[in-house]
C-alpha positions in Angstrom: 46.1 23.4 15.7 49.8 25.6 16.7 49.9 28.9 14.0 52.4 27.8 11.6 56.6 28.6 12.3 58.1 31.9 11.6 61.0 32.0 13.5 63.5 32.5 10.8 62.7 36.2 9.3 59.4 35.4 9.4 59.6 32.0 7.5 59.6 28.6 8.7 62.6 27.2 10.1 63.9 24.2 8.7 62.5 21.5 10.8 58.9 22.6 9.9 59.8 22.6 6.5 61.4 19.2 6.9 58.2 18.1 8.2 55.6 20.0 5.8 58.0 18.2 2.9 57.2 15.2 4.9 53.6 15.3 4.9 53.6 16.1 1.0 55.5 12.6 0.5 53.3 11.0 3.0 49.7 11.9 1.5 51.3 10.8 -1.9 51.8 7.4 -0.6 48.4 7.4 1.2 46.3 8.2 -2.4 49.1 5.7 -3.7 48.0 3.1 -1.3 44.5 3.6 -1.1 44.5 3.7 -4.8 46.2 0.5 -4.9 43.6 -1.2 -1.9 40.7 -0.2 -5.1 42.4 -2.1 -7.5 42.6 -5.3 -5.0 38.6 -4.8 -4.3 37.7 -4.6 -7.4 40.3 -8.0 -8.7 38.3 -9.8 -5.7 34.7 -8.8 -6.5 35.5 -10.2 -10.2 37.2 -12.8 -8.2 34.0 -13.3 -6.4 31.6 -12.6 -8.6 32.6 -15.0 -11.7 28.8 -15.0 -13.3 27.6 -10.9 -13.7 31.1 -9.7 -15.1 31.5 -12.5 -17.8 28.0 -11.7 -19.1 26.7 -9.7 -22.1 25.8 -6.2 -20.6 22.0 -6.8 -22.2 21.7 -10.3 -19.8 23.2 -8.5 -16.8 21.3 -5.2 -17.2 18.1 -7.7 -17.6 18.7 -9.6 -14.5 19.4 -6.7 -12.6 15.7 -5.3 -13.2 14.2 -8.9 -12.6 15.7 -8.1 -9.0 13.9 -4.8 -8.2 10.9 -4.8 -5.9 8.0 -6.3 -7.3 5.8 -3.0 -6.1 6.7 0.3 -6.9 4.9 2.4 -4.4 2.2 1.8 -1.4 -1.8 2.4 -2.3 -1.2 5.2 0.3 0.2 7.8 -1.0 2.2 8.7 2.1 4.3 6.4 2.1 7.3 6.0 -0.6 7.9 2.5 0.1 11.5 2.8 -1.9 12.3 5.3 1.1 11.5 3.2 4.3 11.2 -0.1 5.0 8.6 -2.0 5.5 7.2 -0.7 9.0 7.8 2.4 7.7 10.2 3.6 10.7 13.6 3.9 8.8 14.7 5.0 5.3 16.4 2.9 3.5 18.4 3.3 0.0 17.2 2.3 -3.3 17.3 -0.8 -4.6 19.6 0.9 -7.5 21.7 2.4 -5.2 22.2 -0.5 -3.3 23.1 -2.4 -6.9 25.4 0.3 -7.8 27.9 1.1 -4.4 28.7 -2.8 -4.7 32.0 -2.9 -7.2 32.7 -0.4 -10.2 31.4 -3.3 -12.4 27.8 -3.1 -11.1 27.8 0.5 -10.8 28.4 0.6 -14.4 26.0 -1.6 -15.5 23.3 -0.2 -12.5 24.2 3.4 -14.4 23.6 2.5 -18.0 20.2 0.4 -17.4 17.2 2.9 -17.9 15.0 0.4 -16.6 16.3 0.5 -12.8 15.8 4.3 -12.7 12.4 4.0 -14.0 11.2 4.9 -10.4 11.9 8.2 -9.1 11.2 8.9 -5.1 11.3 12.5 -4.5 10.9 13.6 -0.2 10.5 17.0 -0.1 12.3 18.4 3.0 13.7 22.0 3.7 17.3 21.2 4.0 19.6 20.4 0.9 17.2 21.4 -2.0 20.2 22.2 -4.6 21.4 18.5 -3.7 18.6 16.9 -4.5 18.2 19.2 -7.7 21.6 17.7 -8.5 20.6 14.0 -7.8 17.5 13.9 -9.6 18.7 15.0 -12.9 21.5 12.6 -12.8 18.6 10.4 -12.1 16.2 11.4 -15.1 19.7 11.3 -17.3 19.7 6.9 -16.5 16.4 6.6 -17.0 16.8 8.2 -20.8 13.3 8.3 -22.1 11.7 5.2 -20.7 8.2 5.5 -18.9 8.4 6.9 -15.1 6.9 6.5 -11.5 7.3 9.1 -10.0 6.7 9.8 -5.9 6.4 13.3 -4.7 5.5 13.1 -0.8 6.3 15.9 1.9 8.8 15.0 4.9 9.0 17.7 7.7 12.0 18.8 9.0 11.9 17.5 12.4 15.0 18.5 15.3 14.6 15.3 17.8 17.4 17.2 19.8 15.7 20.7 20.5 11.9 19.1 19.8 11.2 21.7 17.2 10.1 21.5 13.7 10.8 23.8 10.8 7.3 25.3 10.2 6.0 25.5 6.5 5.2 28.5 5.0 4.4 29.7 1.4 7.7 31.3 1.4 9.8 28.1 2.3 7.6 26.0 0.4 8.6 27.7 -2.7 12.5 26.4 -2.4 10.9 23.1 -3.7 9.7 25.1 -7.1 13.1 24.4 -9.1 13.1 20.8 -8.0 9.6 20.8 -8.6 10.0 21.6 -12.7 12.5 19.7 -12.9 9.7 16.9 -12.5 6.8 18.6 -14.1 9.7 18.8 -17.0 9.0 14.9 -17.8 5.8 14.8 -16.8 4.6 13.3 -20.7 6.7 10.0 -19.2 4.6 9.6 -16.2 3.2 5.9 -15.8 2.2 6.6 -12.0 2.2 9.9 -10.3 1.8 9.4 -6.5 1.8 13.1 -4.9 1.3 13.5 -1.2 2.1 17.1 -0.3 0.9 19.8 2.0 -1.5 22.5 0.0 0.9 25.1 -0.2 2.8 22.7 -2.8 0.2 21.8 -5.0 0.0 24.6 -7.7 3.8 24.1 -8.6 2.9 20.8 -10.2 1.6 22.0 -13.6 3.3 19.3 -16.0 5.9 20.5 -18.7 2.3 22.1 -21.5 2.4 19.4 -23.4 -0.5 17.9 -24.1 0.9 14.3 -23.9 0.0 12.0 -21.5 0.5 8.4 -20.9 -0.3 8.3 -17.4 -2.0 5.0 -15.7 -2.1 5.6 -12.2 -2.7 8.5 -10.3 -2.4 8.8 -6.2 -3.2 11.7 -5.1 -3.7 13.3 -1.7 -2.3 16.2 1.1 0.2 15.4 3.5 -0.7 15.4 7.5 -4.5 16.6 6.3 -7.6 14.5 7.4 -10.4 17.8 6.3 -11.8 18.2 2.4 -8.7 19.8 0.6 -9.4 23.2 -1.0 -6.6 22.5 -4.0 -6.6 20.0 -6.5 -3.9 18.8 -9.2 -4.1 19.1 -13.0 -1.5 19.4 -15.4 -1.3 22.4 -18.1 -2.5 21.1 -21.8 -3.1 17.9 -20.9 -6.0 15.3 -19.4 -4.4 12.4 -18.5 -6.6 9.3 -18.6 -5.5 6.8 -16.0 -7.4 3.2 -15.3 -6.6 3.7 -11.4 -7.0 6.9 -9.0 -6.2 6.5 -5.0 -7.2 9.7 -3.5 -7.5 11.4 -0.1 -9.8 14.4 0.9 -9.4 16.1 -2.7 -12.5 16.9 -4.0 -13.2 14.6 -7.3 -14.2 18.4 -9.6 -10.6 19.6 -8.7 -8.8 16.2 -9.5 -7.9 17.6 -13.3 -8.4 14.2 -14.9 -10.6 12.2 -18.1 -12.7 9.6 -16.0 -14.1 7.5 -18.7 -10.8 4.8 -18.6 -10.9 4.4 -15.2 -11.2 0.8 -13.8 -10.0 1.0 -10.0 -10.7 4.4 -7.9 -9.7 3.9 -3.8 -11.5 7.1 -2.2 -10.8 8.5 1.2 -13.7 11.5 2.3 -16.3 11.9 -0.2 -19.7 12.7 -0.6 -22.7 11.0 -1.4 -23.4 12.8 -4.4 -19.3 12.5 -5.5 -19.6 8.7 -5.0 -22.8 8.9 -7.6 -21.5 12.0 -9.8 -18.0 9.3 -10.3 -20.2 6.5 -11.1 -21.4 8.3 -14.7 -18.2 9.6 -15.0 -16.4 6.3 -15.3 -19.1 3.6 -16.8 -15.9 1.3 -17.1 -15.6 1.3 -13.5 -15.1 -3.0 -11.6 -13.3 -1.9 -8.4 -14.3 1.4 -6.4 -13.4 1.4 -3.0 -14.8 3.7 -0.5 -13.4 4.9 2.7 -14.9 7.7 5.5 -18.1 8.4 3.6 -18.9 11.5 4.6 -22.3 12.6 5.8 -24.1 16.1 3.5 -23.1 16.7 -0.3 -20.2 18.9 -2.2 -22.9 21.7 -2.7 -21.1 22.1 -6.2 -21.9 19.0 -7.3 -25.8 17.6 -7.8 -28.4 16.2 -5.4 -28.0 12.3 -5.4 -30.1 10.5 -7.7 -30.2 6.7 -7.9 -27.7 5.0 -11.1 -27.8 2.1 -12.1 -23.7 1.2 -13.5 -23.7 -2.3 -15.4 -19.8 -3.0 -15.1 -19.1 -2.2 -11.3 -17.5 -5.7 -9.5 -16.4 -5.3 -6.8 -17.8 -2.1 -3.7 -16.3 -1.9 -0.6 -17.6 0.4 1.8 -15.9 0.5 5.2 -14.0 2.9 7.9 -17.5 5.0 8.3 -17.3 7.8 10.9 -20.8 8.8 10.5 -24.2 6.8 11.2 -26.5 5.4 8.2 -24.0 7.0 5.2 -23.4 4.0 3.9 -27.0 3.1 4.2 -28.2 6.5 2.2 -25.6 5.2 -0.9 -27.2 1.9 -1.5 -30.3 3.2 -1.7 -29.3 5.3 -4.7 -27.3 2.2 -6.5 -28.3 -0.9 -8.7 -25.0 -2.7 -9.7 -26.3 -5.6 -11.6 -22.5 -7.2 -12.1 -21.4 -6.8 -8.4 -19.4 -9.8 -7.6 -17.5 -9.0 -4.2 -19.2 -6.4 -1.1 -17.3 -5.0 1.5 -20.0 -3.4 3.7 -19.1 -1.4 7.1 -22.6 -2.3 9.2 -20.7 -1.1 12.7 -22.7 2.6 12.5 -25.0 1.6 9.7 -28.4 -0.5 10.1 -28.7 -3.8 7.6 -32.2 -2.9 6.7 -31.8 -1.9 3.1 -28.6 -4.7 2.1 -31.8 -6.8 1.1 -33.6 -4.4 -0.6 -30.5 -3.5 -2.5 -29.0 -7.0 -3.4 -32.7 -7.6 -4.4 -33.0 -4.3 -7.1 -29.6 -5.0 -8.3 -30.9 -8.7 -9.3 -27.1 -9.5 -8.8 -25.3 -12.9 -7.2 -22.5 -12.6 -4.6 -19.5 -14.9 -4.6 -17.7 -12.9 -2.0 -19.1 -11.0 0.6 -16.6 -8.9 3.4 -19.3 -7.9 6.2 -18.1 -5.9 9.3 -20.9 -6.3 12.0 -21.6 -7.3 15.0 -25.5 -8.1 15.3 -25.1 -11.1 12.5 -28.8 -12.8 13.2 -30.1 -9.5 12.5 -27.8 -9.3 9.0 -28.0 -12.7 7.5 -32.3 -12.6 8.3 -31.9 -9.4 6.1 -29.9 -11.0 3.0 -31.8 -12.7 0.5 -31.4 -16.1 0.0 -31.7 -15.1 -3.9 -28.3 -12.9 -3.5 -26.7 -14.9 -1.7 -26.4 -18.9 -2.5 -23.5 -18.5 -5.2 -21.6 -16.8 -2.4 -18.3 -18.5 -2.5 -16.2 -16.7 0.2 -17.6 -15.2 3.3 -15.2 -12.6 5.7 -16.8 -11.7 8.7 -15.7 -9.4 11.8 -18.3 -10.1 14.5 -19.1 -12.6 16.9 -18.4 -15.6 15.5 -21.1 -17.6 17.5 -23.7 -15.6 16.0 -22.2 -16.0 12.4 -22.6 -20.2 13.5 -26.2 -20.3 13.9 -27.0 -18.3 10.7 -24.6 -20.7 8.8 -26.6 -23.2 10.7 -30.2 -22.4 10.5 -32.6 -23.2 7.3 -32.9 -21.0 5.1 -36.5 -20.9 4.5 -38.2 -21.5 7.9 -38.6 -25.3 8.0 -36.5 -26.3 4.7 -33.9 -28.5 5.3 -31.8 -26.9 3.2 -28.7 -25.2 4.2 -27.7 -21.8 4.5 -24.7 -20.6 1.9 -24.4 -24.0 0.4 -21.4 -23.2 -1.7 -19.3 -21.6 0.8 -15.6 -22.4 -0.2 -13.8 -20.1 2.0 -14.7 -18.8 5.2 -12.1 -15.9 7.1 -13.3 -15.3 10.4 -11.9 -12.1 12.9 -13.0 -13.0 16.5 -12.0 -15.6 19.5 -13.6 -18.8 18.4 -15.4 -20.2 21.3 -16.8 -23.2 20.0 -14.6 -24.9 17.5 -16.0 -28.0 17.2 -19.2 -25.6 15.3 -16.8 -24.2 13.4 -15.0 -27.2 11.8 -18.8 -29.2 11.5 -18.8 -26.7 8.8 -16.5 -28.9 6.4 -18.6 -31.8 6.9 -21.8 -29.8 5.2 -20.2 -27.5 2.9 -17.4 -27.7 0.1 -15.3 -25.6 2.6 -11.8 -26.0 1.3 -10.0 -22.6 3.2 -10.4 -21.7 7.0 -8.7 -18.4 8.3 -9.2 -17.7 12.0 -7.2 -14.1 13.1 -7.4 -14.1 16.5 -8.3 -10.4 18.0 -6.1 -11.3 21.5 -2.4 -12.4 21.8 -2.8 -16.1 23.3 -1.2 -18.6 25.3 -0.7 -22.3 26.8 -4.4 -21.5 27.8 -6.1 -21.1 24.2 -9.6 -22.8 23.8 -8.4 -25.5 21.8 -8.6 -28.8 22.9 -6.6 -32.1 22.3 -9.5 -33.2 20.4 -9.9 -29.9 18.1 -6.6 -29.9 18.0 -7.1 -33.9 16.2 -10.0 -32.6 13.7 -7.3 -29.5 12.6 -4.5 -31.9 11.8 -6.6 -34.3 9.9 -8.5 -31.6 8.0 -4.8 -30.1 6.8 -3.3 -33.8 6.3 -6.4 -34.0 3.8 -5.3 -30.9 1.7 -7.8 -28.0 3.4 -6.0 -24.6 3.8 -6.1 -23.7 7.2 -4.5 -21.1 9.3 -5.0 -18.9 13.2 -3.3 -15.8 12.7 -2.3 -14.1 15.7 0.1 -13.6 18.9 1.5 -16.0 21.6 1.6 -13.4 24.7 4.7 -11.6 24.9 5.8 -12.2 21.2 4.4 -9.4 18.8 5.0 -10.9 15.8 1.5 -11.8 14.1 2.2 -15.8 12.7 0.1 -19.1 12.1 -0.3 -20.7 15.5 -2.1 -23.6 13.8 1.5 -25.7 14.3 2.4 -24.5 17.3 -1.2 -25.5 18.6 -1.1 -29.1 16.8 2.7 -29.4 18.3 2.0 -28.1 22.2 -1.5 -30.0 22.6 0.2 -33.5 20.7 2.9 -33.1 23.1 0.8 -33.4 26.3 -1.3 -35.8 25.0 1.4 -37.7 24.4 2.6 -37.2 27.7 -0.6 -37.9 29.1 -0.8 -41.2 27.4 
């Protein structure tokens, strides 16, 4: 840009100020124009939008919230889905954003329903920290006093240009402090607390010393981490007592919580002995989830001894790193009310399911087995634990699961094996698929899910034939579906049409 005129006595000369007078007018009747464009937008969004404006603010606040997403934040704590979409590759606004930047209308009634700013997303980065500051207690002031869920998760700071990323240290990490109590101030208004942070970050979230609580679910668990995390999380003056915990790698003494309202705990890396110690801690416990057992004990804690827990529904035991974990747990439980078993048998021998289905004197209806030796797994079950089973999922080799479903069940009874079988979800490339539909002539098999593990083509095993039984099993009103890929197409999808359609067509054709 030329330095400015000073040719007369060190002033301007009268063309420049002719022009600078100009540019005065000028911007005037830009703001004037631009001003007047606003007014237009907002006559056509009324214009456009005849049914939100010409409602009661109550009925259009109330609709608004009947439009936000139906779940608040992923069971992993990583993610904040309300930040990225649903691949989690890109972030993506707020639904009350979005609501709000559409007319002055909706912003005003986005801004003055409590209800849409009920969920508070907070990435914790190392750029911008007196922004968010500013954002989130404009956010806190919509949401007035209602209940929160709040998200606290870690995002580094990444330079995609240079390949570098900012390194976190205790010194950086305490720029987040301020923002930090700004959330521990309204901590007595937590519903759901998901935290996914680095350690460093963990003893700034203290709560505000009250000793209210009204918290319900708690996710909690370090950022980028897959070892045992030496900090936990509790909040000053007060034991929350949720009825559902998600954790990763935090040790279960250093999660600062009452257990005995629990109802739903998801565990990533625990001990044996944790696993047990949890089980008298929350006797109100249906649905405990257990991923990457770990092999040992938290030293801390005590030895294993076996428990017997009357209310536990539902166990699933799966992702195991480590061989015959899972195996040393049941061995140590008696669940009399289990329900629903997800069992992890890939590292794991089947010898003791039997024995443990057997002490528990309890009767399956749905049964989630990964394995691949299933002779060897359904000679192990009891026929005692198993006959009410109403829903079998099994990853293994579907042939072998056949001749189980197949055989007798007591070495030359007629009988049939899982007689009640009402649903049967099967993760392998069926071979034979005439076996596998026979199964709706001897059971009351009403829903067939077959994910194949390969994407597939013109050249699937199913025949014209197979492809008859399918269609006249779904005319009849049986649920079926083949989840999986056609090659070169990524997208996951029910092929079951697509089959029906292609092998109709050359039959047809053929004819």
């Amino acid at each position: 840009m030329p330095e400015p005129c000073k040719l007369v006595e060190g002033e301007p000369c009268a063309f420049c100020r002719e022009l600078e007078e100009f540019d005065v007018k000028y911007q005037a009747i830009l703001e004037g124009l631009a001003e007047q464009r606003r007014n237009i937008l907002q006559r056509i969004n009324e214009h456009h939008d005849p049914f939100i404006q010409r409602l009661p603010l109550e009925l259009a606040s109330q609709i608004f919230v009947s439009c936000l997403p139906q779940h608040v934040f992923d069971s992993d704590p990583a993610h904040v889905s309300l930040l990225w979409d649903a691949l989690k590759m890109s972030h993506i606004k707020p639904f009350n954003i979005v609501l709000g930047s559409i007319c002055q209308s909706w912003r005003r009634i986005a801004w003055s329903t409590p209800n849409l700013w009920s969920t508070l997303p907070i990435r914790l980065h190392l750029f911008d920290a007196e922004t968010q500051m500013e954002l989130t207690l404009e956010w806190l002031g919509r949401s007035a006093q209602i209940p929160l869920d709040v998200a606290v998760a870690y995002s580094e700071a990444y330079d995609h240009e240079i390949e570098t990323s900012e390194e976190l240290t205790e010194e950086n990490a305490g720029l987040w402090k301020p923002l930090i109590d700004i959330v521990n101030g309204c901590s007595s208004r937590w519903r759901t607390f998901v935290v996914d942070v680095p350690e460093l970050v963990y003893p700034y979230i203290v709560g505000n010393g009250k000793p209210t609580s009204i918290l319900e679910g708690l996710k909690v668990g370090p950022a980028f981490s897959f070892r045992r995390f030496p900090t936990g999380l509790s909040l000053t003056n007060a034991l929350p007592m949720p009825s559902e915990l998600v954790s990763s790698t935090v040790p279960l003494r250093l999660i600062g919580i009452g257990w005995s309202n629990l109802t739903i705990v998801r565990i990533n890396g625990l001990y044996i002995n944790e696993c047990l110690v949890l089980l008298t801690w929350a006797p109100r416990l249906i649905t405990f989830e257990i991923n990457k057992l770990e092999p040992g004990q938290d030293e801390i804690l005590p030895s294993p001894t076996p428990i017997t827990h009357n209310r536990l529904e539902c166990l699933d035991i799966f992702g195991l790193a480590e061989k015959e974990t899972a195996q040393e747990l049941l061995d140590f439980l008696i669940l009399p009310s289990l329900v629903d078993l997800l069992y992890d048998s890939s590292y794991n021998p089947l010898d003791n399911i039997s024995a443990f289905l057997q002490r528990s004197c309890c009767r399956l209806t749905g049964l989630r087995i990964l394995n691949y030796d299933s002779d060897h797994f359904f000679e192990m079950a009891p026929v005692s634990g198993l006959q009410a089973l109403k829903s079998l999922e099994y990853y293994g080799y579907l042939d072998g699961c056949l001749r189980c479903l197949n055989r007798p069940t007591n070495g030359g009874d007629s009988s049939i094996f899982l007689p009640n079988l009402h649903k049967l979800t099967i993760w392998d490339e069926p071979g034979n698929w005439s076996g596998l539909l026979d199964l709706f002539l001897s059971r009351p098999l009403t829903t067939l899910s077959v994910h194949l593990t390969h994407s597939t083509g013109e050249t699937a095993s199913i025949d014209k034939e197979t492809a008859l039984r399918l269609r006249d099993l779904v005319e009849k009103g049986h649920d079926i579906t083949i989840m999986g890929r056609l090659l070169g197409d990524g997208q996951i999808r029910d092929l079951l049409p697509w089959f029906i359609e292609v092998l109709m067509s050359e039959k047809r054709m053929g004819d």
